[in-house]
Kinemage of the C-alpha trace (Angstrom):
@kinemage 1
@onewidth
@group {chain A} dominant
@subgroup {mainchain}
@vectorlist {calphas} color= white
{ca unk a 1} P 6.555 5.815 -7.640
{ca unk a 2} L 5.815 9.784 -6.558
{ca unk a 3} L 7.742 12.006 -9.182
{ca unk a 4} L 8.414 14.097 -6.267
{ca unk a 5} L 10.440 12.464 -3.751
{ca unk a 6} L 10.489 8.624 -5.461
{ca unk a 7} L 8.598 7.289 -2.578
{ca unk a 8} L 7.778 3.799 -3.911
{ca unk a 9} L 3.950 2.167 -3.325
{ca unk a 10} L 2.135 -1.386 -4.118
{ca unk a 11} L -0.923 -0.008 -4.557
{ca unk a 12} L -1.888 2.851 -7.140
{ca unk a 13} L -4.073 4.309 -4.057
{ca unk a 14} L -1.719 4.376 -1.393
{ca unk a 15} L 0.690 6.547 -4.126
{ca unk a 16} L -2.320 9.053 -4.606
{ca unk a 17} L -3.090 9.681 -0.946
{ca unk a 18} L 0.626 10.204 -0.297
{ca unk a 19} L 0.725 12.776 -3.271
{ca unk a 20} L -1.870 14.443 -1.287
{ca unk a 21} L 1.027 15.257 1.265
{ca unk a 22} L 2.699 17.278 -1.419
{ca unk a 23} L -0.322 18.976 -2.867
{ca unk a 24} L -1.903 19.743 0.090
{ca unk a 25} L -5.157 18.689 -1.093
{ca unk a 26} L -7.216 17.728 2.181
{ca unk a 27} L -10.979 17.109 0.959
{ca unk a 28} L -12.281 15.833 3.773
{ca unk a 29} L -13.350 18.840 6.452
{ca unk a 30} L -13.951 18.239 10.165
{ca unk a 31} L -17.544 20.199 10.577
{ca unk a 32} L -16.973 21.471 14.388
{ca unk a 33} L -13.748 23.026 13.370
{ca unk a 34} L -11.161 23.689 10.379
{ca unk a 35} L -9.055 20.464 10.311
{ca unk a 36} L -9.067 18.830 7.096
{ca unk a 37} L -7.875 15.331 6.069
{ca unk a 38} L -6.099 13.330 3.431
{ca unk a 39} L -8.490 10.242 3.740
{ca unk a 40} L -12.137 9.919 4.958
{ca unk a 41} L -10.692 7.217 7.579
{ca unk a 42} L -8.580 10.642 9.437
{ca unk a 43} L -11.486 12.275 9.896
{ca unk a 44} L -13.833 9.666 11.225
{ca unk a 45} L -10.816 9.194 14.134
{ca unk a 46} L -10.861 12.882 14.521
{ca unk a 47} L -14.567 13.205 14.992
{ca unk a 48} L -14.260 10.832 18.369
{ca unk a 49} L -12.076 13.725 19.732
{ca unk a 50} L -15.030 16.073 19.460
{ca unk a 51} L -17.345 13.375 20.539
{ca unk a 52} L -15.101 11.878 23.624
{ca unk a 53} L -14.648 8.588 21.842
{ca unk a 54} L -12.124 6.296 22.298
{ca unk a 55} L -13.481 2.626 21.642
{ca unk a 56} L -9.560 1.120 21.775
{ca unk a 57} L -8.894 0.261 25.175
{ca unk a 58} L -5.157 -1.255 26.075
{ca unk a 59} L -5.175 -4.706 27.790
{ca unk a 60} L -2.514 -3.732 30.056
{ca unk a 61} L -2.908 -0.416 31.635
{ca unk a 62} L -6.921 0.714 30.177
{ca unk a 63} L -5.378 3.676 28.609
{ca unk a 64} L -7.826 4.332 25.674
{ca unk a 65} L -7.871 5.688 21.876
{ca unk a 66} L -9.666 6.804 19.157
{ca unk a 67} L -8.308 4.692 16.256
{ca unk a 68} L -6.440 0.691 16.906
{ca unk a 69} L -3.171 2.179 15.222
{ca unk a 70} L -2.775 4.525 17.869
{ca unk a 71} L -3.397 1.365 20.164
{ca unk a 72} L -1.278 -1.088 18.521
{ca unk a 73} L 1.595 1.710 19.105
{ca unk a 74} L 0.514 2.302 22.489
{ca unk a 75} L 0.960 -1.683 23.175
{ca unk a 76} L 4.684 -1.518 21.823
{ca unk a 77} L 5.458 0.523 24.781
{ca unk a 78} L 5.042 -2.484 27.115
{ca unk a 79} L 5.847 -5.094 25.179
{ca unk a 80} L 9.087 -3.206 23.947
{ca unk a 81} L 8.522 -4.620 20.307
{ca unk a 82} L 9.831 -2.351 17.637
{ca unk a 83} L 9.249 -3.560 14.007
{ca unk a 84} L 10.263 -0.568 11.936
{ca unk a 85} L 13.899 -0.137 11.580
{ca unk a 86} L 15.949 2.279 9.384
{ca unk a 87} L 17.937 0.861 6.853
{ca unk a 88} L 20.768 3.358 7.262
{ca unk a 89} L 21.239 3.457 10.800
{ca unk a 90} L 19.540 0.803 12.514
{ca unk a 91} L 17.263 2.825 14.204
{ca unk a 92} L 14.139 1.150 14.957
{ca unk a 93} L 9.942 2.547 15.521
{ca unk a 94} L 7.145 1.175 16.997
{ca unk a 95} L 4.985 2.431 14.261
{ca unk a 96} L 5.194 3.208 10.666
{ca unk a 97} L 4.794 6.937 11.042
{ca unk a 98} L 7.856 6.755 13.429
{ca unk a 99} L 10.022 5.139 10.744
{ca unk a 100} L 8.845 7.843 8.061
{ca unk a 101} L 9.476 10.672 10.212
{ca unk a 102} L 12.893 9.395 11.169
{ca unk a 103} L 13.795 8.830 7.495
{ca unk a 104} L 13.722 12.493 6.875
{ca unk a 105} L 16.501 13.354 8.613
{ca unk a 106} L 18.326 11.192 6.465
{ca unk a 107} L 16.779 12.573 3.307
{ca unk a 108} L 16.156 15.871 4.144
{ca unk a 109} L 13.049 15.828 2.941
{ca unk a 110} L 10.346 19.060 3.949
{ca unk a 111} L 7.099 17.894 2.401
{ca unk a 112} L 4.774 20.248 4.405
{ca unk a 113} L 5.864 24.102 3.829
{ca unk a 114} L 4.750 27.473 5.231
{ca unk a 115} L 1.978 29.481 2.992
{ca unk a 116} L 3.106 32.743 5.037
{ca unk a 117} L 7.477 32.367 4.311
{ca unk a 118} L 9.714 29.647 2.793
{ca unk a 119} L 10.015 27.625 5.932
{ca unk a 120} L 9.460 23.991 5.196
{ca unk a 121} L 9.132 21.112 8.145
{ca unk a 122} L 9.636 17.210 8.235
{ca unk a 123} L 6.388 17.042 9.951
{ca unk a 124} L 2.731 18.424 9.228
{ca unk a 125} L 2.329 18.990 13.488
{ca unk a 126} L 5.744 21.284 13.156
{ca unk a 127} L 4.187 23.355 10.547
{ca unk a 128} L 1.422 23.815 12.728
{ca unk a 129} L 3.187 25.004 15.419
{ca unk a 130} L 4.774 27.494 13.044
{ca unk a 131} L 2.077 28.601 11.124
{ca unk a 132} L 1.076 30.388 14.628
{ca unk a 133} L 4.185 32.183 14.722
{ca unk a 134} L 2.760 34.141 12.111
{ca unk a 135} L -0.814 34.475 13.308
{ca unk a 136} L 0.186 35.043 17.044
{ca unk a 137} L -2.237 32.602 18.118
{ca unk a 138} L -1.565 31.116 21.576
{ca unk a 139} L -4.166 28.163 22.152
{ca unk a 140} L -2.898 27.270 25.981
{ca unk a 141} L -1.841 28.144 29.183
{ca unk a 142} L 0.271 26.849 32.029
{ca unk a 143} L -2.074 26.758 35.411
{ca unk a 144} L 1.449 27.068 37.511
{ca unk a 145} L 3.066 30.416 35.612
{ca unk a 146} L 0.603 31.172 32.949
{ca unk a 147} L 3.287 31.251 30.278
{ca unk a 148} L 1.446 30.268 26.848
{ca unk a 149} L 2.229 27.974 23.913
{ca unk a 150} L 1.284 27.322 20.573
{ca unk a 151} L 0.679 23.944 21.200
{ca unk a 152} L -0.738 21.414 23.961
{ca unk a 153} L 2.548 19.361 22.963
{ca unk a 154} L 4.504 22.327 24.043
{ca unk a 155} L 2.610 22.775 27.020
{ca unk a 156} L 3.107 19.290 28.064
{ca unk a 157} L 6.775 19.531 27.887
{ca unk a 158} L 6.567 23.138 29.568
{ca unk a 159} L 5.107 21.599 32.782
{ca unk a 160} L 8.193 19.069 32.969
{ca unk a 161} L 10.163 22.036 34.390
{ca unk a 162} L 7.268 22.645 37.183
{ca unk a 163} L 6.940 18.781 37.912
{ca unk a 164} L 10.447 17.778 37.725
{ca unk a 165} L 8.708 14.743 35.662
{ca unk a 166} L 11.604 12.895 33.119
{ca unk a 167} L 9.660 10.494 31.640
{ca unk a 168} L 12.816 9.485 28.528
{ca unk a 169} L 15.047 6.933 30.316
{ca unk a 170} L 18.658 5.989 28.171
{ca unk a 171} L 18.614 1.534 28.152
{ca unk a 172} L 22.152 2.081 28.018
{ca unk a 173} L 23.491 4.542 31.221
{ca unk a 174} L 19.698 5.281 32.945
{ca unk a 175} L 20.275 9.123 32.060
{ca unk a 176} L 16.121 10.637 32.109
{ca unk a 177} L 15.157 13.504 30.134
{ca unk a 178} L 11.765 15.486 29.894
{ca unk a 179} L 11.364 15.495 26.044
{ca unk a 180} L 12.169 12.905 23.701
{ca unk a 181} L 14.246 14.148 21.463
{ca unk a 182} L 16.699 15.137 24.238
{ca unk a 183} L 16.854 11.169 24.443
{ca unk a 184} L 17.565 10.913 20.839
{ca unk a 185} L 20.170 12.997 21.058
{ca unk a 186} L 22.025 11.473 24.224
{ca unk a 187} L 21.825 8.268 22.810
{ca unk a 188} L 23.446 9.379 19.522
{ca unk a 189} L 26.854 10.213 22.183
{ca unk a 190} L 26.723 6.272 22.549
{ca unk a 191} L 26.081 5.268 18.985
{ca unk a 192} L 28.123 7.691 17.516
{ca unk a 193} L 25.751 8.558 15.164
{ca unk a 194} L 25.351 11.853 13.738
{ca unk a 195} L 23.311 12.681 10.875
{ca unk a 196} L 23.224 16.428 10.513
{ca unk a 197} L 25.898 17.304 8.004
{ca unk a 198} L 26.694 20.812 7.279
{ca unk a 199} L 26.824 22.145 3.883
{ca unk a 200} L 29.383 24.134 3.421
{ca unk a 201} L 32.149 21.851 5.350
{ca unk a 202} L 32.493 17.867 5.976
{ca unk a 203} L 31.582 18.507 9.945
{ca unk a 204} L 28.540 16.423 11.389
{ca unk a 205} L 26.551 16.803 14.500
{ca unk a 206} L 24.167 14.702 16.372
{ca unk a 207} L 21.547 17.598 16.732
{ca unk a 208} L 20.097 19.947 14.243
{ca unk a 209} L 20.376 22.562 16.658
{ca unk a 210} L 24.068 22.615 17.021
{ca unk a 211} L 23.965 22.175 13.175
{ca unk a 212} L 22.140 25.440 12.761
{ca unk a 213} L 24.677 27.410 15.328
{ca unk a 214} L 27.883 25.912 13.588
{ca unk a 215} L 26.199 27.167 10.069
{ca unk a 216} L 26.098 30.378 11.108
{ca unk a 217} L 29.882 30.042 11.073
{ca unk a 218} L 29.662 30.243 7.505
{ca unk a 219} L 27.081 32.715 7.403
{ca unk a 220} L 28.270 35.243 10.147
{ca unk a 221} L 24.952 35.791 10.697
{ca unk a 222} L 24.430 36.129 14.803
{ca unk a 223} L 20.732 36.222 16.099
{ca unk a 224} L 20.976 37.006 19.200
{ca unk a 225} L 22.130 40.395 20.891
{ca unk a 226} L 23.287 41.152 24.875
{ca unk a 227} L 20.338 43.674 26.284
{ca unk a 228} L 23.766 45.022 28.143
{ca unk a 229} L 26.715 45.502 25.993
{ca unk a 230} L 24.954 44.949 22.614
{ca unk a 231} L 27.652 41.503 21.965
{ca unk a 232} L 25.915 39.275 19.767
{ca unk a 233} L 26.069 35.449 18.941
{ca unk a 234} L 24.891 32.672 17.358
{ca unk a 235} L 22.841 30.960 19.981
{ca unk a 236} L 20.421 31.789 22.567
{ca unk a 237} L 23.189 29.240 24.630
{ca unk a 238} L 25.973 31.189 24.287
{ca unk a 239} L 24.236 34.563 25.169
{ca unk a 240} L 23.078 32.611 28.242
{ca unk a 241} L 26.920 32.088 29.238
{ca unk a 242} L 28.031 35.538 28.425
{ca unk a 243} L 25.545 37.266 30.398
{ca unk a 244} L 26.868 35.578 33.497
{ca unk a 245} L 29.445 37.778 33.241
{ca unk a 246} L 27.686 40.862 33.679
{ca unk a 247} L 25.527 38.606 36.840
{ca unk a 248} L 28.065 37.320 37.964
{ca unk a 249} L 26.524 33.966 38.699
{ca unk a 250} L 28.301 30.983 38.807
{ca unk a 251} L 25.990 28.222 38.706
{ca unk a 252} L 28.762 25.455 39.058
{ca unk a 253} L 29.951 24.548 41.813
């Protein structure tokens, strides 16, 4: 069991290389750029992304990939098979990872946190993303608007707007959305479920977005400021509304 977060393991190894993920101990360098690794395995599957390898290749639509657990996901998507469910809401994953990432929420558990402030994140590729915050580094650009992201995942989701592309479909009403956890979220107004309890107060919210605005509440802090009439409030959303005042646009018709 890991002292830290009582994670529980079968094997004595499998407990050390998650301990890693609190220590941050990587030893294993990538030696065409910085990346470093928990496990010698990582970086051999990173390697094939400097070399162009991908020696998995999907029976049903040739999409290819560097390691078979990337694959064996990958073949979930057509075969709709999900094997990792949550045992407190029912939620179910396609892949290990998926499960452990979603279990986090529950937990609130923050294993990987920021060397430059006391930010912490659920997920190592979220720290990443705001580790650059700090260093101002913007790796890539969109071709349509050249507005640029800290991330190609960012980028991806950026060029939704352009293509109109919704790639999330809801099984239950056929609503689309271009990022997934705008899915998650719509399909927690038909489950009911919401798992982002405030601290101060009882109230619950199916987002940690509108969790974050509704602590505010308690905080009075208000981030964001009218260029106009210098009113402030707690989200970028309801700045949005007010300035339509000042507009006077009416986008509904």
């Amino acid at each position: 069991e890991c002292d830290i977060c009582h994670a529980r393991y079968n094997r004595k190894y499998d407990l050390m290389i998650h301990i890693k993920n609190h220590t941050g101990d990587k030893p294993f360098k990538c030696k065409f750029c910085d990346a470093k690794f928990i496990k010698k395995y990582f970086l051999k599957v990173h390697m094939r992304t400097h070399k162009g390898e991908k020696p998995y290749k999907c029976e049903f639509c040739d999409t290819r990939f560097t390691s078979r657990s990337h694959l064996q996901s990958h073949i979930r998507t057509h075969t709709k098979e999900k094997l990792f469910e949550c045992d407190i809401c029912h939620a179910s994953f396609s892949n290990k990872f998926g499960l452990r990432t979603h279990i986090r929420i529950h937990t609130g558990e923050k294993p990987f946190k920021c060397k430059f402030c006391d930010k912490r994140y659920n997920q190592s590729s979220n720290l990443k993303t705001h580790i650059r915050t700090h260093t101002k580094e913007k790796l890539v650009e969109c071709e349509i608007c050249h507005a640029r992201f800290y991330s190609k995942h960012h980028l991806k989701r950026h060029i939704r707007i352009h293509t109109g592309e919704k790639p999330f479909k809801c099984d239950v009403c056929d609503a689309r959305f271009t990022v997934k956890s705008g899915l998650q979220a719509h399909v927690r107004t038909h489950t009911g479920e919401k798992p982002f309890k405030c601290k101060f107060c009882d109230k619950r919210y199916n987002q940690s977005s509108n969790l974050k605005t509704h602590i505010r509440t308690h905080t009075k802090e208000k981030l964001v400021e009218c260029e106009i009439c210098h009113a402030r409030f707690y989200s970028k959303h309801h700045l949005k509304r007010h300035i339509r005042i000042h507009t006077g646009e009416k986008p509904f018709k």
